[in-house]
C-alpha positions in Angstrom: 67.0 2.0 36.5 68.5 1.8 33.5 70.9 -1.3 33.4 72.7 -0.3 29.9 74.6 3.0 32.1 75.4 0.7 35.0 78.8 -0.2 34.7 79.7 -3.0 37.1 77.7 -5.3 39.9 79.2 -3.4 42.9 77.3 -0.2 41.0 74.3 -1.4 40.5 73.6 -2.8 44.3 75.1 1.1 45.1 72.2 2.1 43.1 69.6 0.4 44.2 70.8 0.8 47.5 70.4 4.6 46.9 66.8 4.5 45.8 65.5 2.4 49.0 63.6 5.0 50.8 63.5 2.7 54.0 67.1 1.0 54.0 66.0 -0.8 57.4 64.0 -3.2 55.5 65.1 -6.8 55.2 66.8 -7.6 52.0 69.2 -11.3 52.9 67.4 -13.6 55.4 68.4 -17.1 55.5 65.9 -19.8 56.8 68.9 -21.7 58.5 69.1 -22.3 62.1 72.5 -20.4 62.0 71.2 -17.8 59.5 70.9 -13.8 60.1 68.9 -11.6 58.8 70.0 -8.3 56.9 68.7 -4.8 55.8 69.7 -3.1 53.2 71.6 -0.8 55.3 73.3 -3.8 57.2 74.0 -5.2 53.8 75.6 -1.9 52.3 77.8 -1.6 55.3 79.0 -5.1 55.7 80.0 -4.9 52.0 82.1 -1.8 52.4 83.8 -3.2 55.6 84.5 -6.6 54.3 85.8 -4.5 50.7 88.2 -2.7 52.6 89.8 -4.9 54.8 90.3 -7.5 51.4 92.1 -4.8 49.7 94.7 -5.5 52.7 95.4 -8.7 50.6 94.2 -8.3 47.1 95.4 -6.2 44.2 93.5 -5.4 41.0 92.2 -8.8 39.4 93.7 -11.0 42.4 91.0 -14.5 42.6 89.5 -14.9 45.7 88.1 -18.3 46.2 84.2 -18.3 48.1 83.5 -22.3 49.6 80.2 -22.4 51.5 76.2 -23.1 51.4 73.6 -20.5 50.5 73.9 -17.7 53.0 73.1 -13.9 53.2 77.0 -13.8 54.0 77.7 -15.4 50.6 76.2 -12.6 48.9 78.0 -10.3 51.0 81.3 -11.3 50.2 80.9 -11.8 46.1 80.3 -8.1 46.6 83.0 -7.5 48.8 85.2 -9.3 46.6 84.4 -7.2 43.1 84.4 -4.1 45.1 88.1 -4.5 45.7 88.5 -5.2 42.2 89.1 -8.9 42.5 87.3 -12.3 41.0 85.0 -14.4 42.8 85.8 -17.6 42.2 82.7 -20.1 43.6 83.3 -23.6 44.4 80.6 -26.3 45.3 80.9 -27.3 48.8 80.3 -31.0 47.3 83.3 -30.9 45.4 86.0 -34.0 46.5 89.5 -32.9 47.6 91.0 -33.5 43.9 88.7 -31.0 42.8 89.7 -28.4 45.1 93.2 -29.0 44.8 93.1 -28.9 40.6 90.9 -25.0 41.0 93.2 -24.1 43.6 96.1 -24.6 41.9 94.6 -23.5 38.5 93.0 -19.7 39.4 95.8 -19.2 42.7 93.4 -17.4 45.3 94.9 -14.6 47.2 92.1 -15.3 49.4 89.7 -17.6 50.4 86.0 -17.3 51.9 84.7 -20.1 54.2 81.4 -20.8 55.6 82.8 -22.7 58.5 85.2 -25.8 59.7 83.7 -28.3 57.9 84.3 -26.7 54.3 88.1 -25.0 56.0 88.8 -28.8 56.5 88.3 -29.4 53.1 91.2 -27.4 52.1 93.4 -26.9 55.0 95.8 -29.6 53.7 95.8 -28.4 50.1 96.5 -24.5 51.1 100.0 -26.2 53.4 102.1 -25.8 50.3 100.3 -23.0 48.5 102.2 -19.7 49.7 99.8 -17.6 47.6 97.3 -17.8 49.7 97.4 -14.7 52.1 94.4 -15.1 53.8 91.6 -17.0 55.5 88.0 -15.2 55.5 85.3 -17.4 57.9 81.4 -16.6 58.2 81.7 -18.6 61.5 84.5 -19.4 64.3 86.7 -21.7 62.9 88.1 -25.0 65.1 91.8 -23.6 64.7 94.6 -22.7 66.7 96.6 -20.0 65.1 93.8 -17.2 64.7 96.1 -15.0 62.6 95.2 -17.0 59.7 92.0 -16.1 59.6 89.6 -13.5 60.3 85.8 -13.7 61.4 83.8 -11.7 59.1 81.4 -11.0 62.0 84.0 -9.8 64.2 85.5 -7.7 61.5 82.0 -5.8 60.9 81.6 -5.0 64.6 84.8 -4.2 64.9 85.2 -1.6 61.8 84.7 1.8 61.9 85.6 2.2 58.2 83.5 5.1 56.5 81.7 4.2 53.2 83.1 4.0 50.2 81.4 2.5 47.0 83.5 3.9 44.4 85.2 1.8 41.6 86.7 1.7 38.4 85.6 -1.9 37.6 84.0 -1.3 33.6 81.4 -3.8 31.9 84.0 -5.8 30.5 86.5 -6.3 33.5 86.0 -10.3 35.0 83.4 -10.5 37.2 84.0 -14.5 38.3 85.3 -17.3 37.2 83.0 -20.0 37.2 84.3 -23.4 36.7 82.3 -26.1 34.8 83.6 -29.5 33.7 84.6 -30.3 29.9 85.3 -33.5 27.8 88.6 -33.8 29.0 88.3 -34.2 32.3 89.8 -31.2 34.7 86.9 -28.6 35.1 87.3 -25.2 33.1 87.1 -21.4 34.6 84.9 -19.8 32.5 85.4 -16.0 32.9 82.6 -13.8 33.0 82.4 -10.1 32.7 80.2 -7.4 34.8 78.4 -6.7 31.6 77.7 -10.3 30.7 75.9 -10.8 34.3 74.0 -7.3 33.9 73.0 -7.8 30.3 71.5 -11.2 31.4 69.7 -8.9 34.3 68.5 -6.7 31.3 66.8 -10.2 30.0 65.9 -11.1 32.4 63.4 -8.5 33.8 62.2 -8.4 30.7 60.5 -11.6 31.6 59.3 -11.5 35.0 58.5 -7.5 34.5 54.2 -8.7 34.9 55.0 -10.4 38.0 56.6 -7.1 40.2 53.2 -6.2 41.3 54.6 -4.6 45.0 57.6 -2.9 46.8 59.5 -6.0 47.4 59.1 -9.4 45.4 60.0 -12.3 47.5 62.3 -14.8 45.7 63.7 -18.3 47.4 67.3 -19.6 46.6 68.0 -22.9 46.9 70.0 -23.7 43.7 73.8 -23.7 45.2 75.1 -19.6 44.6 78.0 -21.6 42.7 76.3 -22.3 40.0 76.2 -19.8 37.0 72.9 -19.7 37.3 71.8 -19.0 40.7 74.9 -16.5 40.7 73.3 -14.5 38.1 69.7 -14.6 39.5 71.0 -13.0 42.7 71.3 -10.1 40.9 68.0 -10.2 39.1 67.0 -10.1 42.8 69.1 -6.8 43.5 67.9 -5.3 40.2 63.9 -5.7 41.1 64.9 -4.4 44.9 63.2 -8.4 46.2 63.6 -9.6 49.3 65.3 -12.9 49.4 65.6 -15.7 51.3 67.7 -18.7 51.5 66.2 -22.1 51.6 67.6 -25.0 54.3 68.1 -27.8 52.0 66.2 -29.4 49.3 64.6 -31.4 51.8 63.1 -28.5 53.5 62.4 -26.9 50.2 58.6 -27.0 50.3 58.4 -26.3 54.4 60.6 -22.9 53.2 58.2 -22.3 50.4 55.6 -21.7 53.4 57.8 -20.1 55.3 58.4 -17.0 53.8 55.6 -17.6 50.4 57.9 -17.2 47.4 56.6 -15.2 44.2 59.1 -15.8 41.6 61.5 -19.1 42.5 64.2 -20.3 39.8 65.0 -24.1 39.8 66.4 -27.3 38.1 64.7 -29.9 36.5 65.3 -32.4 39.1 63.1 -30.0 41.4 59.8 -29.9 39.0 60.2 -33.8 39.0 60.0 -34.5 41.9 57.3 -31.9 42.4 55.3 -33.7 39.4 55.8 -36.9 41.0 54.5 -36.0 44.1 51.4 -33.9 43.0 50.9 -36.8 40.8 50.8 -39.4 43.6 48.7 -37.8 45.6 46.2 -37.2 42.5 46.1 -40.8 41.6 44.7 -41.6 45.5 41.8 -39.0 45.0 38.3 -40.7 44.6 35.0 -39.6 43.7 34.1 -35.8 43.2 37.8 -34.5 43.9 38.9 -36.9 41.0 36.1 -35.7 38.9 37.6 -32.2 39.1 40.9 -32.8 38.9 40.6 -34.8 35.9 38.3 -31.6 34.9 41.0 -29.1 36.1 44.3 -30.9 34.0 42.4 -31.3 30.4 40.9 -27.4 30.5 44.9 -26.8 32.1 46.3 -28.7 29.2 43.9 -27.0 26.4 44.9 -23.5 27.4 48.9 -24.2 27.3 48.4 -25.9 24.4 47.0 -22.7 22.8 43.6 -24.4 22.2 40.4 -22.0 22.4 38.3 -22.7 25.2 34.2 -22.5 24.9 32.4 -20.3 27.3 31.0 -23.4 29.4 34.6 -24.0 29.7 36.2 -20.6 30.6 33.5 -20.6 32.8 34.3 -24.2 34.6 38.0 -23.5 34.3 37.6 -19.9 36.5 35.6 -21.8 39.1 38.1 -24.8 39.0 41.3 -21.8 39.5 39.0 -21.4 43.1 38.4 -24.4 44.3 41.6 -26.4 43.0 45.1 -24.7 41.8 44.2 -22.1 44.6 44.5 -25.5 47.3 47.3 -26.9 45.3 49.2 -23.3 44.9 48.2 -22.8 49.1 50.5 -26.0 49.6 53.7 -23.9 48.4 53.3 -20.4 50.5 50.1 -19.2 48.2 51.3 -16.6 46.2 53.8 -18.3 43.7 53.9 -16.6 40.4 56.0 -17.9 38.5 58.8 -20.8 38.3 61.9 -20.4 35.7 63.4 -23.7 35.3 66.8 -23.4 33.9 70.3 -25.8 33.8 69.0 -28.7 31.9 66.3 -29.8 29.9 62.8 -29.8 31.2 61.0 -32.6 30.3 57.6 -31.9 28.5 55.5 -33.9 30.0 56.5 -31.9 33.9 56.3 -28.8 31.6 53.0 -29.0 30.6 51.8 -30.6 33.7 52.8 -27.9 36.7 51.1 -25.2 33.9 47.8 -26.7 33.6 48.0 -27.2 37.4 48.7 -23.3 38.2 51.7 -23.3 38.8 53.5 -21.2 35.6 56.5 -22.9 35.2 59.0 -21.4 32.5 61.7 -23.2 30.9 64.8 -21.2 29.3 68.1 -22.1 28.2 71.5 -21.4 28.4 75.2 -22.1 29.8 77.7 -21.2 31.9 79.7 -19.3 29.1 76.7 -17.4 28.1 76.3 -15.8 32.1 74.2 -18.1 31.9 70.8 -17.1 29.8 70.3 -16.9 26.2 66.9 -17.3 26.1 63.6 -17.6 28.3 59.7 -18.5 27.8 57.7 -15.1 28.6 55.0 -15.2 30.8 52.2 -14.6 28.4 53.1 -17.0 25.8 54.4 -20.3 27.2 55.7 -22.7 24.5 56.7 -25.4 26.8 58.2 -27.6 24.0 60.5 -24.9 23.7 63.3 -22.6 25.3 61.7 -19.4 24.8 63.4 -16.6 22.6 66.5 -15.1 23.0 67.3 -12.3 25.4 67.3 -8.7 24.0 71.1 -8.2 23.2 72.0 -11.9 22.4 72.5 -13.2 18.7 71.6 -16.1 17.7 71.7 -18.3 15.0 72.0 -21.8 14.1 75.2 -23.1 12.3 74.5 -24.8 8.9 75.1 -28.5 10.7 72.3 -27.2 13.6 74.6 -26.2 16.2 73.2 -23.3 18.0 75.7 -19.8 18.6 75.5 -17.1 20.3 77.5 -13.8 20.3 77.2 -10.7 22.3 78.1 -9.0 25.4 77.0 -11.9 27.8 79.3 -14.3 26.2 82.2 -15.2 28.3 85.6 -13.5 27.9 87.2 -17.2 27.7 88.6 -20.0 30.1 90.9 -19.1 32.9 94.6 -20.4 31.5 93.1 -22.3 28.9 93.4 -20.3 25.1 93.4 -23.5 23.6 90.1 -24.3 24.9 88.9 -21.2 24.2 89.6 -21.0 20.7 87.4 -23.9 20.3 84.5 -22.9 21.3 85.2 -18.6 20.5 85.1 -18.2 17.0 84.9 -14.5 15.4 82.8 -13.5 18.3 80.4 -16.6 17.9 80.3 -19.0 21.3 79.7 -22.5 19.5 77.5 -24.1 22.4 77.6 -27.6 21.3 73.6 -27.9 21.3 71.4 -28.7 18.6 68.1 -26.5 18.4 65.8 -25.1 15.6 63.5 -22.1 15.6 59.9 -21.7 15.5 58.4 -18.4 14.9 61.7 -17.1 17.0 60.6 -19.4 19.9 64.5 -21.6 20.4 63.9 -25.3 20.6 66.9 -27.4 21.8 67.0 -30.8 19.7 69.9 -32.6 20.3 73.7 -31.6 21.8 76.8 -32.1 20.4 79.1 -32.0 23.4 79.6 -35.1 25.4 78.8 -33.8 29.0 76.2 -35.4 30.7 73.4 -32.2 32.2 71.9 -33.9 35.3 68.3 -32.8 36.3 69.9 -30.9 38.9 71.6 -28.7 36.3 75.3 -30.1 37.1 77.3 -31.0 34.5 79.3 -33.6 34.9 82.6 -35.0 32.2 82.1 -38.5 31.3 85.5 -38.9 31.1 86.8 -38.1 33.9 84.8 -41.0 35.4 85.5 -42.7 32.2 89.4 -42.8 33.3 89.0 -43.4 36.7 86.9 -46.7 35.9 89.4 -48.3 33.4 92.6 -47.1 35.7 91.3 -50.0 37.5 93.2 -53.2 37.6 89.4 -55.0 37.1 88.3 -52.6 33.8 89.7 -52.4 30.5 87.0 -49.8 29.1 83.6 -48.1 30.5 80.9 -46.0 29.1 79.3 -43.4 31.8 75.6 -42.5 30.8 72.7 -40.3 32.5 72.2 -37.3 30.7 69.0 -35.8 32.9 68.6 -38.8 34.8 68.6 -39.3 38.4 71.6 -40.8 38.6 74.8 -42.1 36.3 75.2 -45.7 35.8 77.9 -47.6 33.4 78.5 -49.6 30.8 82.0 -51.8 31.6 84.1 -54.3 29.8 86.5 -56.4 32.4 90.1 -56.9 32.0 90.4 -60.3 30.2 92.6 -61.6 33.4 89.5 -60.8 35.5 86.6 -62.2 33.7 85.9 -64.5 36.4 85.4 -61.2 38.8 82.4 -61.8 41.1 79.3 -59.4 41.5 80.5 -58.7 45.0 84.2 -57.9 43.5 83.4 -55.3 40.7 80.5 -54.0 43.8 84.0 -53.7 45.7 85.5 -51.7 43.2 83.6 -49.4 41.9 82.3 -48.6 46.1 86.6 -47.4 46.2 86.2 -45.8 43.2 83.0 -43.7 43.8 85.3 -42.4 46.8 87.5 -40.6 44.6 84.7 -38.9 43.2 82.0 -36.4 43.9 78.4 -37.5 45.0 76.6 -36.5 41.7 79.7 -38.1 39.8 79.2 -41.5 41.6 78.6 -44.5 39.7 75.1 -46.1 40.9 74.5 -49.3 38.7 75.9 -50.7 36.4 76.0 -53.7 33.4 78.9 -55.4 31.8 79.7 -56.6 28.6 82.1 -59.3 26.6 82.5 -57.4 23.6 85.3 -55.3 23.4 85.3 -51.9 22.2 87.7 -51.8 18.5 88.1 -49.9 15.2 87.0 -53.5 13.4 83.4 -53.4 15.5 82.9 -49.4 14.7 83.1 -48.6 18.5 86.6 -46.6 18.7 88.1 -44.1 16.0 91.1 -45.1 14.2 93.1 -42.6 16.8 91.0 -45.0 19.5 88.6 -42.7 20.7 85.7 -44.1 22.5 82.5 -43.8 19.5 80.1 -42.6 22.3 77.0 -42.6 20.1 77.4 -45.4 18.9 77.9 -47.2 21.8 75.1 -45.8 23.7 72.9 -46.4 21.0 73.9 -50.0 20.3 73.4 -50.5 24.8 70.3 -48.0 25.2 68.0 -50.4 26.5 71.0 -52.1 28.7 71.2 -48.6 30.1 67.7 -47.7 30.6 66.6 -50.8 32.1 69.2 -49.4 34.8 66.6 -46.4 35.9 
């Protein structure tokens, strides 16, 4: 298939869809209690029926707002929704009731896709007073009276007896979604990205895991939320190679699903080969005699090969027989026939990097953002630099700004931020994305050195705005100022300066405090620990700009050991 003559997503599912010589075969199966499994045919007709009863509500371009966990019917309907010519806009089912209310209000769904009554509950109050929102789409029954407000997507499909229809005029450059992300200022921003952006990252991307498709049907395993820019993208990856994918539990069941259905290729976060390291680790340092011997064996050959050193023949020898007896146990303990991970959404640290490869398990670390589709660049199989990001996509540009801020222009660049020019212009400059990252290159290889920007990445690839929780912290009758830090750590903690009325406050008091204020907030932008501090931030001490703009730098550099003594 040739991805450069496919014009939108709808098309290129059509066209794989066309070239399955047994459409019976599974191609969506969810690992959930609740979950359903789907064939290609199931899938191609859902699609179609969903698609036509949404044009009942939708015109050309119309947002259609998608709320729910990872699920074969999530898939379904961000087809659905592009093949009636409209914009899938994702939301995280974590977000807190502000946030909904702020995207609502911002991208005006026609229509909005829930999984079931615990997410509809989330925005049943918010949608009273909003009358552009036509219609309620469930995967499940929902708790409600008035059934005319919403339809069952499962009664709709056994319902219909609409023929199929998969023609569009939906080009490369029409909006494909709009995917909001937060920025420095607070309110998150709808980055807008095109059915070529999303394909072209596609073309990139099998590019990379090309060695790996060794059968009819590669089995991938989702996990990272479908509203984030990257999992969105992969699913399509998925379509393009024909896999068959499944759709974890939880993160909690991750490595039970890994069993389940034996995963090939699976894409993650940081915060997922952490933990991973942390427990393979553990259990390494309890080993004792002979297995120690060989594990100890097994990581330092591991370790030479990544890091490109020759190995002697005694060695190549030792390491083949220690591939049999070793990563063959350890790679059995996560389905046995794992290929490949792709770690993506934050920076991978190192020391996991270097680790899970010398271990067998081939873990590659790319880079990228939301306004980029997400990729720009991506370690190949067959020459793993983990200490860097890999090299750029075929079809991306980049180059690195004379202060070391890294750009990017071509077609998988977003087309801008929804209602937001001024934004926009920022960051879109004669074609060029301005990412905000600091990076280098080695022999074409992208290495990511320091960022720019103030959001905080966590391990699990979120990003998060500092000052939102910034704001929220000194609207506080006890805080006058605050400093939120965790940039790929576990958790955010703060830095906070009391009123001078309430520098008597007790622990228990600003415990109090922050415990209302967390409530406000979403779970990964909850405030875990914290230290405070007498000093108050001024233009005299070098801490705020002459317009009084928090220094952040500074100030983090001046409290780094306050802060890391947090973790």
């Amino acid at each position: 298939m040739d991805l450069k003559k496919i014009n939108n997503l709808p098309e290129l599912f059509f066209c794989q869809y066309n070239e399955q010589k047994d459409r019976n075969k599974i191609l969506l199966s969810s690992l959930r209690e609740f979950g359903k499994n789907y064939s290609w045919e199931q899938t191609f007709e859902t699609i179609n029926n969903l698609s036509s009863e949404l044009k009942k509500y939708v015109n050309k371009g119309d947002r259609c707002l998608l709320i729910s966990e990872n699920r074969p019917e999530w898939f379904i309907s961000d087809l659905s929704i592009m093949l009636a010519d409209s914009i899938t806009v994702p939301a995280y089912t974590t977000y807190a009731e502000r946030d909904y209310e702020y995207i609502i209000s911002d991208c005006t769904p026609s229509v909005i896709f829930v999984s079931n009554t615990e997410q509809f509950n989330k925005i049943k109050n918010i949608i009273k007073s909003k009358d552009f929102v036509k219609k309620i789409f469930s995967f499940e029954k929902l708790e409600e009276k008035n059934k005319d407000e919403y339809t069952n997507i499962n009664d709709l499909i056994l319902n219909s007896n609409i023929s199929n229809n998969f023609e569009t005029k939906i080009t490369r450059k029409d909006p494909a979604c709009i995917i909001y992300t937060s920025g420095t200022q607070g309110n998150p921003k709808g980055v807008i990205l095109s059915h070529g952006g999303i394909l072209n990252n596609c073309e990139g991307a099998i590019e990379i895991i090309k060695p790996l498709i060794t059968n009819d049907q590669t089995r991938f395993l989702t996990w990272l939320p479908l509203s984030h820019s990257y999992e969105h993208t992969v699913q399509f990856v998925q379509i393009t190679v024909a896999a068959k994918i499944f759709y974890a539990e939880s993160i909690e069941k991750l490595i039970k699903n890994m069993n389940d259905c034996s995963p090939e290729i699976m894409t993650a976060v940081p915060r997922f080969y952490q933990n991973l390291y942390q427990k393979i680790n553990a259990s390494f340092n309890k080993a004792t005699g002979l297995k120690k011997i060989l594990i100890k064996k097994m990581l330092n050959l591991g370790l030479k090969k990544i890091q490109k050193e020759q190995l002697n023949f005694i060695e190549k020898i030792q390491d083949s027989v220690l591939d049999i007896i070793v990563r063959k146990k350890i790679k059995a303990q996560f389905g046995g026939s794992l290929k490949t991970f792709v770690s993506g959404g934050g920076a991978l640290d190192k020391k996991v990097g270097f680790f899970l490869n010398a271990i067998g398990l081939p873990t590659l670390q790319g880079y990228g953002l939301t306004e980029t589709s997400p990729v720009v660049s991506c370690n190949p199989i067959n020459d793993i630099r983990v200490e860097t990001v890999g090299p750029p996509f075929k079809g991306n540009e980049v180059k690195i700004a004379e202060d070391g801020e890294i750009l990017v222009k071509g077609e998988n660049v977003m087309l801008g931020y929804w209602n937001n020019q001024k934004e926009t212009d920022k960051v879109l400059k004669n074609g060029w994305l301005h990412t905000g990252d600091v990076g280098v290159f080695e022999n074409n290889y992208l290495k990511i050195t320091d960022r720019k920007k103030d959001i905080i990445i966590t391990p699990g690839g979120d990003n998060i705005s500092p000052i939102k929780i910034e704001n929220e912290l000194v609207n506080s009758d006890l805080f006058e100022q605050s400093i939120v830090y965790g940039d790929n750590k576990p958790f955010l903690v703060a830095l906070l300066v009391l009123n001078e009325e309430k520098k008597s406050s007790t622990d228990e008091e600003i415990k109090f405090e922050i415990e209302k204020i967390n409530k406000k907030l979403s779970k990964i932008e909850n405030i875990k620990k914290y230290f405070t501090i007498n000093e108050k931030f001024s233009i005299e001490n070098g801490m705020l700009t002459p317009t009084l703009k928090l220094k952040r730098y500074k100030i983090i550099q001046k409290y780094k050991n306050n802060f890391e003594k947090l973790y």
